[in-house]
OpenMM code with the backbone's topology and positions (N, CA, C; nanometers):
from openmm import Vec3, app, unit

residues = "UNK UNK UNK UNK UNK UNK UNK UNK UNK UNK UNK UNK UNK UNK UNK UNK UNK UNK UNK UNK UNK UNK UNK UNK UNK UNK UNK UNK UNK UNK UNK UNK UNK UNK UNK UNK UNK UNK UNK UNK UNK UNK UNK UNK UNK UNK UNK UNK UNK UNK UNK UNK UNK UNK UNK UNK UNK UNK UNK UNK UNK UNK UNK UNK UNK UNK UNK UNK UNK UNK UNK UNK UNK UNK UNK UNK UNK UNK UNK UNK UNK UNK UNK UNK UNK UNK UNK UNK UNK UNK UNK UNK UNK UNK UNK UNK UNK UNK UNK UNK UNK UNK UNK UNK UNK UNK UNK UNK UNK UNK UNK UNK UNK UNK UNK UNK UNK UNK UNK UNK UNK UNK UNK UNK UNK UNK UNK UNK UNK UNK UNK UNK UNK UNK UNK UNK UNK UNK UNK UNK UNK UNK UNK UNK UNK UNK UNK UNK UNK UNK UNK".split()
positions = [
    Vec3(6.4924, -6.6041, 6.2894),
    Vec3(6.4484, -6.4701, 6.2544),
    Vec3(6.5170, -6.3711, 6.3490),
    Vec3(6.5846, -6.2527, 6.2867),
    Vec3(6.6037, -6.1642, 6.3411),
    Vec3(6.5243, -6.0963, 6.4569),
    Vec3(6.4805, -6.0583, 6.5558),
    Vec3(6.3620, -6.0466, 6.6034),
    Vec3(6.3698, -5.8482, 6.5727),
    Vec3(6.4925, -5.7983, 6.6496),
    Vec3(6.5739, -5.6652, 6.6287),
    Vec3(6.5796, -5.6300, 6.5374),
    Vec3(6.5898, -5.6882, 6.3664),
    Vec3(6.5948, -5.6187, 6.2872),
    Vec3(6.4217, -5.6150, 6.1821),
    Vec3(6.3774, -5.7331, 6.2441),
    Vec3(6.2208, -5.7383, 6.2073),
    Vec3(6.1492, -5.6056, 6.3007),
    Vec3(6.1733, -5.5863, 6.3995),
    Vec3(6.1042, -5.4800, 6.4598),
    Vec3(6.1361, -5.3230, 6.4193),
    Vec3(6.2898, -5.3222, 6.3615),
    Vec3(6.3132, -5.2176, 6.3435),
    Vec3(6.2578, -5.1926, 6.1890),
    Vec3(6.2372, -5.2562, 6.1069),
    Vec3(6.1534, -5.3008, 5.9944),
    Vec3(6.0504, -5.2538, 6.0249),
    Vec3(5.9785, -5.3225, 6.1072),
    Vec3(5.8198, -5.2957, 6.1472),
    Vec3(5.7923, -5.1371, 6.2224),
    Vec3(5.9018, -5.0633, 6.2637),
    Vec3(5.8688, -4.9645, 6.3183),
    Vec3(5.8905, -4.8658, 6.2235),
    Vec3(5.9746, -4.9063, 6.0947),
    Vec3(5.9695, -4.7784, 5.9892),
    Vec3(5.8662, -4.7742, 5.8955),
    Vec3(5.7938, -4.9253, 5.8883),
    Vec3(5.7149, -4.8918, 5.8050),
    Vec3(5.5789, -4.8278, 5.9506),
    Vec3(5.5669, -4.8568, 6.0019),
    Vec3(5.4372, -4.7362, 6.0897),
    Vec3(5.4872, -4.6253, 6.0607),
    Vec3(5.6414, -4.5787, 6.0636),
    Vec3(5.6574, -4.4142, 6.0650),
    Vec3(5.6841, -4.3922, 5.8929),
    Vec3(5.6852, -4.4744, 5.7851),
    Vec3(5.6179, -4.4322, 5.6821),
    Vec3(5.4745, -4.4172, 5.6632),
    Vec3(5.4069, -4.5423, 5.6822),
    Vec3(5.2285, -4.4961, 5.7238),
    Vec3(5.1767, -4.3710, 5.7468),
    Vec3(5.2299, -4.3721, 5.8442),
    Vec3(5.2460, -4.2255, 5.9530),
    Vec3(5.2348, -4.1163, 5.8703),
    Vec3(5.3832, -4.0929, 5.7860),
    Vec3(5.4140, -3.9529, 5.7120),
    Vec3(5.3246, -3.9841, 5.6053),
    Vec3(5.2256, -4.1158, 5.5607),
    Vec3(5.1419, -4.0984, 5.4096),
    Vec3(4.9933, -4.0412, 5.5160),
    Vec3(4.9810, -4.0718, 5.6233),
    Vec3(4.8774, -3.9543, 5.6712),
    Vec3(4.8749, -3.8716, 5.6642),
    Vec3(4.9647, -3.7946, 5.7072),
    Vec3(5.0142, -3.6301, 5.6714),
    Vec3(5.0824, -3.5890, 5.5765),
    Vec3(5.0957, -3.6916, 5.5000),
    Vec3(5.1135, -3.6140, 5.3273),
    Vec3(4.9554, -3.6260, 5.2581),
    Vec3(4.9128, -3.7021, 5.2553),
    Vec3(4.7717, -3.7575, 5.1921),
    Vec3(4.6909, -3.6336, 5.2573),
    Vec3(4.6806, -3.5937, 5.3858),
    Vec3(4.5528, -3.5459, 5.4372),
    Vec3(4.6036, -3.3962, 5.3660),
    Vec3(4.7559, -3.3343, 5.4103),
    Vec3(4.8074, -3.2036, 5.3485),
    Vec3(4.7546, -3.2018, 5.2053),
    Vec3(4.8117, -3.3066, 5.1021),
    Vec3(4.7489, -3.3158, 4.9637),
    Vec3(4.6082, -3.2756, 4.9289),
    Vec3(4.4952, -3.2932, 5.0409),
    Vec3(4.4105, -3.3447, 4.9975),
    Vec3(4.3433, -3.1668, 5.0329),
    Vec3(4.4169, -3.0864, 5.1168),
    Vec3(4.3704, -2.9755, 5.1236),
    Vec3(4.4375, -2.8240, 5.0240),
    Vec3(4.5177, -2.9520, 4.9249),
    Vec3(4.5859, -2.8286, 4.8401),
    Vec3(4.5188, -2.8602, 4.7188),
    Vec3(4.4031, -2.9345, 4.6908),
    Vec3(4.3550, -2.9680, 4.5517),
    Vec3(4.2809, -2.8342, 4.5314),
    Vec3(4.3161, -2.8163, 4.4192),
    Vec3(4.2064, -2.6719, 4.3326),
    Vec3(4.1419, -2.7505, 4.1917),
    Vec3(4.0045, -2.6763, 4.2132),
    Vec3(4.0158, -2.7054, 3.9799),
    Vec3(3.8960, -2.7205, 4.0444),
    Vec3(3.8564, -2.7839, 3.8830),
    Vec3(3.7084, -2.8487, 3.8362),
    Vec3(3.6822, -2.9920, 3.9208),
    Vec3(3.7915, -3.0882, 3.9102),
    Vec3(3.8068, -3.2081, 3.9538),
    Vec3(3.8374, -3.2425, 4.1015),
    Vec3(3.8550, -3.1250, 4.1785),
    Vec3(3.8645, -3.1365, 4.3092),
    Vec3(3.7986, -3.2138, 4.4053),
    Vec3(3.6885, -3.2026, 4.3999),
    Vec3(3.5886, -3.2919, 4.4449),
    Vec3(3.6576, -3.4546, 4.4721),
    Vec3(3.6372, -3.5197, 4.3723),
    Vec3(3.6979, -3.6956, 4.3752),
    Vec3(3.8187, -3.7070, 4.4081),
    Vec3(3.9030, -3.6408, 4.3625),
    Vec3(4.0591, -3.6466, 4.3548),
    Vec3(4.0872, -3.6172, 4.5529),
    Vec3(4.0047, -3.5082, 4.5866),
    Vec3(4.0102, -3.5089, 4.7807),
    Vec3(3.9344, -3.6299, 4.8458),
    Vec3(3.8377, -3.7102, 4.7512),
    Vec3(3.7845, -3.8150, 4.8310),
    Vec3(3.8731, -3.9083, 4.8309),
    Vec3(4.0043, -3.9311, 4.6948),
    Vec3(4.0270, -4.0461, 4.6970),
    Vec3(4.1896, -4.0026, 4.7854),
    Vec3(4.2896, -3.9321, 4.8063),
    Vec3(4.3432, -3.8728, 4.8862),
    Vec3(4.3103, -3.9107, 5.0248),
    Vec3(4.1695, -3.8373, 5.0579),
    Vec3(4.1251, -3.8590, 5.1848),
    Vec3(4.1189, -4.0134, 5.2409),
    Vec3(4.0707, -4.0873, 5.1634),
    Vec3(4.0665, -4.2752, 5.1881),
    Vec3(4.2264, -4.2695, 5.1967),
    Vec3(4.3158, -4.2316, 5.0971),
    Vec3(4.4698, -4.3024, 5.1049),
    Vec3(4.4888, -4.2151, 5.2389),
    Vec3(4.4270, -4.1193, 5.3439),
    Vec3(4.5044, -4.1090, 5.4103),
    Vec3(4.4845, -4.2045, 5.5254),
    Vec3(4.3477, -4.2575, 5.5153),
    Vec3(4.2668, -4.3299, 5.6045),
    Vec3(4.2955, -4.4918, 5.6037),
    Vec3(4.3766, -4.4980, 5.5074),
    Vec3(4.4185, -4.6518, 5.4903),
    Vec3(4.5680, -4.6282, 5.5475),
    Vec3(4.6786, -4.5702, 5.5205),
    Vec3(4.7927, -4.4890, 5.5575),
    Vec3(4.7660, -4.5420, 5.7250),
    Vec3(4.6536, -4.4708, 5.7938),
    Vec3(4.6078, -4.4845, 5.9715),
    Vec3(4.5914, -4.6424, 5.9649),
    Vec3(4.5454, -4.6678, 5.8943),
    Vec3(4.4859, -4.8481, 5.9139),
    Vec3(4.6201, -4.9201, 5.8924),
    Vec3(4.7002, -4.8864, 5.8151),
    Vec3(4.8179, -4.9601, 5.7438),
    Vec3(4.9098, -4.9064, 5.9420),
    Vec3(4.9729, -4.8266, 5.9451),
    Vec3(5.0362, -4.7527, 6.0609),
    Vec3(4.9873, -4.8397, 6.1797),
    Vec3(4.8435, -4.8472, 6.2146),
    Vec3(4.8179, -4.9320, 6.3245),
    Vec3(4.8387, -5.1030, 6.3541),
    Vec3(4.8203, -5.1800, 6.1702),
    Vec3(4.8253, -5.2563, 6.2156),
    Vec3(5.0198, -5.2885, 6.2044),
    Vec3(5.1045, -5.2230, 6.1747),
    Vec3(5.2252, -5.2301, 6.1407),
    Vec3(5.2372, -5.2074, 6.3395),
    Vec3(5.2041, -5.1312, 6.3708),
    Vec3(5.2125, -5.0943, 6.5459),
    Vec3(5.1666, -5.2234, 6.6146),
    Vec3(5.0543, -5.2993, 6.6085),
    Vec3(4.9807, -5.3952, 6.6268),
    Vec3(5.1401, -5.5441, 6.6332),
    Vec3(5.1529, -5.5227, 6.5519),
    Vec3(5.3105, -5.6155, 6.4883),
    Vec3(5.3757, -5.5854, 6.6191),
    Vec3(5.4448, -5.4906, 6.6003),
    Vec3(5.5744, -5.4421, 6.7101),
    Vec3(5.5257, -5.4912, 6.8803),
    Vec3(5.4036, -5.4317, 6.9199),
    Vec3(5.3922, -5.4965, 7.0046),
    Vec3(5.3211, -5.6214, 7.0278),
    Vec3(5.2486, -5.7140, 6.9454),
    Vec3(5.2588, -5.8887, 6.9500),
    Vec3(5.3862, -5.9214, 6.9964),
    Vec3(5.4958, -5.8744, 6.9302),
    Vec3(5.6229, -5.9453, 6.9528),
    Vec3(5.7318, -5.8649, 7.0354),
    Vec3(5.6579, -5.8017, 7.0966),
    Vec3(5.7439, -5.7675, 7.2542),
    Vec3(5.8033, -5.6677, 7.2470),
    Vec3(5.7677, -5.5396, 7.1384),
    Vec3(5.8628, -5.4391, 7.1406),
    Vec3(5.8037, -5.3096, 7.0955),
    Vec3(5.8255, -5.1848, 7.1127),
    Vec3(5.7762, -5.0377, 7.1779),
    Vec3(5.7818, -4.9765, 7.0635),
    Vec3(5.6086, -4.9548, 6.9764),
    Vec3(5.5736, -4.8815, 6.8886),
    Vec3(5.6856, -4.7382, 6.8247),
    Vec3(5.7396, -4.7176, 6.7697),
    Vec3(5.7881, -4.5651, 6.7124),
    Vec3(5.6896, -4.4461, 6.7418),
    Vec3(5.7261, -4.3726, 6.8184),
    Vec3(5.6349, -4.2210, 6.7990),
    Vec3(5.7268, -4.1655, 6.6787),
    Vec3(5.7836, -4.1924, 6.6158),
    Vec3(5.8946, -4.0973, 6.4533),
    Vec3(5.7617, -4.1125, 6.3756),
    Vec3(5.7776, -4.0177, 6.3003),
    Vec3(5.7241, -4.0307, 6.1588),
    Vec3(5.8106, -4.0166, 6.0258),
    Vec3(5.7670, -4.0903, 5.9549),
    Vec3(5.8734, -4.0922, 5.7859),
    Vec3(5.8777, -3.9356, 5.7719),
    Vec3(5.9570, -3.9204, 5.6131),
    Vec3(5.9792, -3.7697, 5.6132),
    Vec3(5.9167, -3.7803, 5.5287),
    Vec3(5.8910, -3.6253, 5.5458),
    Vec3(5.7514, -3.5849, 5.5023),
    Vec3(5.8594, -3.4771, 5.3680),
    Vec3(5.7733, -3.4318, 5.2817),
    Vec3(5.8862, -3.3825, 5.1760),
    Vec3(5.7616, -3.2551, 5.1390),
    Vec3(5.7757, -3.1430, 5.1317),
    Vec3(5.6917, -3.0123, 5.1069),
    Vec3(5.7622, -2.9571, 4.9865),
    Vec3(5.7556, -2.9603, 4.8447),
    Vec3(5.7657, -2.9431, 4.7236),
    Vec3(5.7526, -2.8012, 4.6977),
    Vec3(5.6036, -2.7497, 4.7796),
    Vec3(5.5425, -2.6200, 4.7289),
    Vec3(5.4808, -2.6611, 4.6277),
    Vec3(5.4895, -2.7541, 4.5518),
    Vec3(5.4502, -2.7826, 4.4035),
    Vec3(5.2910, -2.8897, 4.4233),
    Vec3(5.1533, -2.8109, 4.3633),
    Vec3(5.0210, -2.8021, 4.4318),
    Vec3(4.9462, -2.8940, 4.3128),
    Vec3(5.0262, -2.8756, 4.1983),
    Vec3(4.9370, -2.9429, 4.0807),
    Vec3(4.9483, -3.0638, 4.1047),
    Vec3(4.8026, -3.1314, 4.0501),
    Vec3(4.7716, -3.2918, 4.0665),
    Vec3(4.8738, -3.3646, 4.0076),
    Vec3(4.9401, -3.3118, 3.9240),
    Vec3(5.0439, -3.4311, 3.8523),
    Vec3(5.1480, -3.4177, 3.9327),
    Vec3(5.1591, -3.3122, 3.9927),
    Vec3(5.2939, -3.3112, 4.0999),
    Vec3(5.2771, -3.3970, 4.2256),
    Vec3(5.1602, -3.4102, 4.3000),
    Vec3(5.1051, -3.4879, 4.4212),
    Vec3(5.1466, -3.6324, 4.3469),
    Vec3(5.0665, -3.6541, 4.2214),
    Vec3(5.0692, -3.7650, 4.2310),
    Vec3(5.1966, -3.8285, 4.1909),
    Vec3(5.3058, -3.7544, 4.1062),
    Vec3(5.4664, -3.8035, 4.1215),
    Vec3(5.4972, -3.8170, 4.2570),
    Vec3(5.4488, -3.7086, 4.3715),
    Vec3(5.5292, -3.7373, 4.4774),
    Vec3(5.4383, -3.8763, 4.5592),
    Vec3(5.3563, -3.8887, 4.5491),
    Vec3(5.2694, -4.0154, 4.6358),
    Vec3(5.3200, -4.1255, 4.5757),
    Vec3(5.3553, -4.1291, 4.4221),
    Vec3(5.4513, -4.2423, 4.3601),
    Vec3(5.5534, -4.2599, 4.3905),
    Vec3(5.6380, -4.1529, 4.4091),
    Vec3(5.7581, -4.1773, 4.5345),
    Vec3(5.7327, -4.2431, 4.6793),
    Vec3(5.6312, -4.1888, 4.7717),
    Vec3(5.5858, -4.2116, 4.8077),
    Vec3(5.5624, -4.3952, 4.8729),
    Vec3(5.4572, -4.4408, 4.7884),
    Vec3(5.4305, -4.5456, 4.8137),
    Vec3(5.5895, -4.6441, 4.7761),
    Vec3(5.6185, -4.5811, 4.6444),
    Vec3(5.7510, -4.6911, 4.6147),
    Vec3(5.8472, -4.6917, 4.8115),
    Vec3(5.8809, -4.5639, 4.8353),
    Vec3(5.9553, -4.6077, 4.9856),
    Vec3(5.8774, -4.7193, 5.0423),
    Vec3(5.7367, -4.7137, 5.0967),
    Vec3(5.6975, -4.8164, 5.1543),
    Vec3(5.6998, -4.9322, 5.0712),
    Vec3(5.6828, -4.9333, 4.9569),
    Vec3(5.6789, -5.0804, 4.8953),
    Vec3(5.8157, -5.1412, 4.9467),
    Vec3(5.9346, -5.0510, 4.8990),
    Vec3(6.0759, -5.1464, 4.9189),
    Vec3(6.0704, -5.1996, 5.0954),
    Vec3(6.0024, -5.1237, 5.1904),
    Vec3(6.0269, -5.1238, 5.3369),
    Vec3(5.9260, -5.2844, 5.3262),
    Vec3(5.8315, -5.2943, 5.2696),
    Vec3(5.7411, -5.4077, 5.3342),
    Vec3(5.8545, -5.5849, 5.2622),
    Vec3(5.8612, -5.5079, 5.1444),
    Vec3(5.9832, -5.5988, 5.0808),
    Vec3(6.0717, -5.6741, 5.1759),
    Vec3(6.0946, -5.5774, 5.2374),
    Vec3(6.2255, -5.5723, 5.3203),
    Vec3(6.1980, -5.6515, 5.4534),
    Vec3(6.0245, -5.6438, 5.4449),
    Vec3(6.0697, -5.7348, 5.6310),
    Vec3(6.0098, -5.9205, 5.5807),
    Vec3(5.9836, -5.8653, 5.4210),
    Vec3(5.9271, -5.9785, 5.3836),
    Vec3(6.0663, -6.1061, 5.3730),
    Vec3(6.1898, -6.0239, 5.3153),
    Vec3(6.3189, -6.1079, 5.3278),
    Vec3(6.3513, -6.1854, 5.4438),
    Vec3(6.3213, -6.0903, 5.5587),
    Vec3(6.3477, -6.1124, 5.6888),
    Vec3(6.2748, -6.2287, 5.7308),
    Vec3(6.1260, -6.2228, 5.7018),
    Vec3(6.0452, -6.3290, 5.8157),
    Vec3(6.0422, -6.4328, 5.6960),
    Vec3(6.0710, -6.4195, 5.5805),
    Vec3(6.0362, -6.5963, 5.4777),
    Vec3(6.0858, -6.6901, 5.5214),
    Vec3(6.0483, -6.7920, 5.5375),
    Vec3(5.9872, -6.8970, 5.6076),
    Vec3(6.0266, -6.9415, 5.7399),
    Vec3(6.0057, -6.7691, 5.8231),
    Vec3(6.0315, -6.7946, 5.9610),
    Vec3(5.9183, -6.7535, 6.0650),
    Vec3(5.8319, -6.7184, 6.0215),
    Vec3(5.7340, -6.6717, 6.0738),
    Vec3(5.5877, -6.6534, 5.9680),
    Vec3(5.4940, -6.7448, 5.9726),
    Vec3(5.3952, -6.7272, 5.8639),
    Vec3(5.2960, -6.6209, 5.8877),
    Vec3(5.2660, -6.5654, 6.0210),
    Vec3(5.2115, -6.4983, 6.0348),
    Vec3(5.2567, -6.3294, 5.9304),
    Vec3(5.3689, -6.3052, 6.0028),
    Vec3(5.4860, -6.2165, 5.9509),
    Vec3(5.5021, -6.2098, 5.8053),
    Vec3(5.5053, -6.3414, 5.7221),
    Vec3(5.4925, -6.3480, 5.5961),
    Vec3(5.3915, -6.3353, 5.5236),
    Vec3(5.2456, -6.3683, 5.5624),
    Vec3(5.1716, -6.3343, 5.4998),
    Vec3(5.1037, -6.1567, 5.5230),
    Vec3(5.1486, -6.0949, 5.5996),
    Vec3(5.1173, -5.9687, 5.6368),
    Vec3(5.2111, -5.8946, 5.5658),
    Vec3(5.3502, -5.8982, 5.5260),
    Vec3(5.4728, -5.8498, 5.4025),
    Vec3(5.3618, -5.8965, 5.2729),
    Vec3(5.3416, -5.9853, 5.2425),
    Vec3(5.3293, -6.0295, 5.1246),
    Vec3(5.1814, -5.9896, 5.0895),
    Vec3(5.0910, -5.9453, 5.1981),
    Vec3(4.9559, -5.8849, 5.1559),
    Vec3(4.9663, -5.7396, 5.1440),
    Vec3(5.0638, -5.6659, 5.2396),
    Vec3(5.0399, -5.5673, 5.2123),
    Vec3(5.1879, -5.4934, 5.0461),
    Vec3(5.2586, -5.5870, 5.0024),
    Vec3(5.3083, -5.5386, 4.9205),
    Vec3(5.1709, -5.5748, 4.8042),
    Vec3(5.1235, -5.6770, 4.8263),
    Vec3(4.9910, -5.6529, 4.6966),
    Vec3(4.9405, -5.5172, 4.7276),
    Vec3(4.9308, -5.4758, 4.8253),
    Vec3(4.8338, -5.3465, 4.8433),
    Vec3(4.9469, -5.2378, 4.7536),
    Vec3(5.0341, -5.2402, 4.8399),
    Vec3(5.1742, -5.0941, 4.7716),
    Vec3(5.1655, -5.0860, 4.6090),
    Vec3(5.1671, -5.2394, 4.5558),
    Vec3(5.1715, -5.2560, 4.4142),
    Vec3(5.0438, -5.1645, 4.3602),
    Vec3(4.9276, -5.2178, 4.4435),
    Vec3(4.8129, -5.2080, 4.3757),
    Vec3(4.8250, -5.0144, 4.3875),
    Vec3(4.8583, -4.9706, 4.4814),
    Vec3(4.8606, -4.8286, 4.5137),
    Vec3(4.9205, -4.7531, 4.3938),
    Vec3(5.0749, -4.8024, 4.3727),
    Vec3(5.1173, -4.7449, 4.2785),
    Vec3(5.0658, -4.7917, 4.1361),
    Vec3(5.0408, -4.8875, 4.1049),
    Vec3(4.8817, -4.8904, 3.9293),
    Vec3(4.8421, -4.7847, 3.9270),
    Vec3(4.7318, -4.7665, 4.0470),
    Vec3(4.6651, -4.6691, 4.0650),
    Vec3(4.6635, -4.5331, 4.0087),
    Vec3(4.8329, -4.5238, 4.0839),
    Vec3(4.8539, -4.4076, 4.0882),
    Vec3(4.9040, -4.3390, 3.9057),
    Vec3(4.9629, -4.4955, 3.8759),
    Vec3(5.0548, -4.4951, 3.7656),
    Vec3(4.8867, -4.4226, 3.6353),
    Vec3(4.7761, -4.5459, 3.6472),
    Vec3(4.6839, -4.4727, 3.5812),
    Vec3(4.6601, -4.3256, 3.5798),
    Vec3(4.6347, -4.2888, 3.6576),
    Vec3(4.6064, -4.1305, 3.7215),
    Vec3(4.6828, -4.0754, 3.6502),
    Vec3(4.8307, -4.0771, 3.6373),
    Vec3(4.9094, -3.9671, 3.5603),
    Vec3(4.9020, -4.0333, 3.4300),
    Vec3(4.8909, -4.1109, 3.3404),
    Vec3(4.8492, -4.1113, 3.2590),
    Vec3(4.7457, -3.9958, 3.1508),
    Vec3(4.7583, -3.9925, 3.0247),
    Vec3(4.6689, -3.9142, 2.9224),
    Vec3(4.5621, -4.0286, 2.9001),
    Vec3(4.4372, -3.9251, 2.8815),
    Vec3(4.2950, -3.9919, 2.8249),
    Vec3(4.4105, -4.0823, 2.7328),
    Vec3(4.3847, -4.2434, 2.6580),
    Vec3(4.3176, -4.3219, 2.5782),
    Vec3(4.5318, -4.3944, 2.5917),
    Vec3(4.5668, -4.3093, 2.6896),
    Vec3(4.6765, -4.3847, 2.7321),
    Vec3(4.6784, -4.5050, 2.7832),
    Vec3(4.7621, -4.6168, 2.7147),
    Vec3(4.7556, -4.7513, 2.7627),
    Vec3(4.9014, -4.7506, 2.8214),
    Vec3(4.9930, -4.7996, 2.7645),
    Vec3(5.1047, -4.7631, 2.8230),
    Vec3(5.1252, -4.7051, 2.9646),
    Vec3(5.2236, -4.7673, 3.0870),
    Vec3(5.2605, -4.7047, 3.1987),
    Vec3(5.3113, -4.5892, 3.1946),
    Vec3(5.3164, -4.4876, 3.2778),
    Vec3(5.3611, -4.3728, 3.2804),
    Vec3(5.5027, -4.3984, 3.2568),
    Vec3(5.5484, -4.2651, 3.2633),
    Vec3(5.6707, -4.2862, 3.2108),
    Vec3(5.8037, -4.2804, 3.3554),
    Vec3(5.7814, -4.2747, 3.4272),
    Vec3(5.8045, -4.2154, 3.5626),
    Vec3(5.8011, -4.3461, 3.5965),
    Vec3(5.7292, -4.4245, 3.5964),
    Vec3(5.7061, -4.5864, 3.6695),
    Vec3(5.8170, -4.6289, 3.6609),
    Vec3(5.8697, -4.6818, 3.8015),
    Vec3(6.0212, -4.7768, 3.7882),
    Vec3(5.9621, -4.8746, 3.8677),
    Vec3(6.0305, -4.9805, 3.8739),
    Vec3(6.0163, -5.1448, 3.9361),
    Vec3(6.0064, -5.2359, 3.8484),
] * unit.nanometer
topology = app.Topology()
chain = topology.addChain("A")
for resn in residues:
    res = topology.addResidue(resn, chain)
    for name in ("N", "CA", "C"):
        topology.addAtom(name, app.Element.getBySymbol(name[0]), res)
């Protein structure tokens, strides 16, 4: 196993984490409407999992001997406030981190099980994030994936 390029792996996905805190929490204070209410609770959790996801990705770096990132991912300011716009960009979004967890998952297969099962749980999570998200932009009695969905 790479150890250098697993860490540098492990330190972009904390500074993606990172920037879905401060996109999620920013998001969550630009909601307007009728529906505001749920749509800031569930925002507010993605930003709070984002902190949980970031720490234990930090948690990683130093087990294996090497110095957390203070960077954060980039953060991208649209101006653009409507819910279908948040949620294209959080679908962008999560897809960066999905390919990043991908990516250290190449790295540690079958060199580290610890390492592998922590890639491979949290891309169930990324997947499950973007469903999510993919439902959300969806129309009432829409079955079909959005149209925007790539992977």
């Amino acid at each position: 196993m790479d150890k250098d390029k697993v860490l540098k792996t492990l330190n972009r996905i904390m500074e993606l984490e990172l920037a879905g805190v401060v996109r999620y929490t920013h998001y969550s204070l630009m909601v307007y409407g009728y529906n505001r209410i749920p749509i800031v609770d569930w925002l507010q959790k993605q930003a709070d999992e984002s902190l949980a996801h970031a720490r234990r990705a930090g948690d990683l770096v130093t087990w294996l001997g090497g110095h957390p990132s203070l960077g954060i991912g980039p953060l991208l300011e649209s101006h653009k406030h409507d819910i279908g716009d948040i949620l294209r960009e959080s679908l962008a979004h999560e897809g960066e981190a999905l390919r990043a967890y991908e990516e250290l998952l190449t790295l540690v297969k079958d060199r580290d099980v610890r390492l592998e099962e922590y890639a491979r749980d949290m891309i169930v999570e990324e997947i499950a994030h973007k469903d999510e998200v993919d439902k959300m932009l969806r129309t009432p009695g829409q079955t079909e994936t959005f149209a925007g969905l790539q992977d």
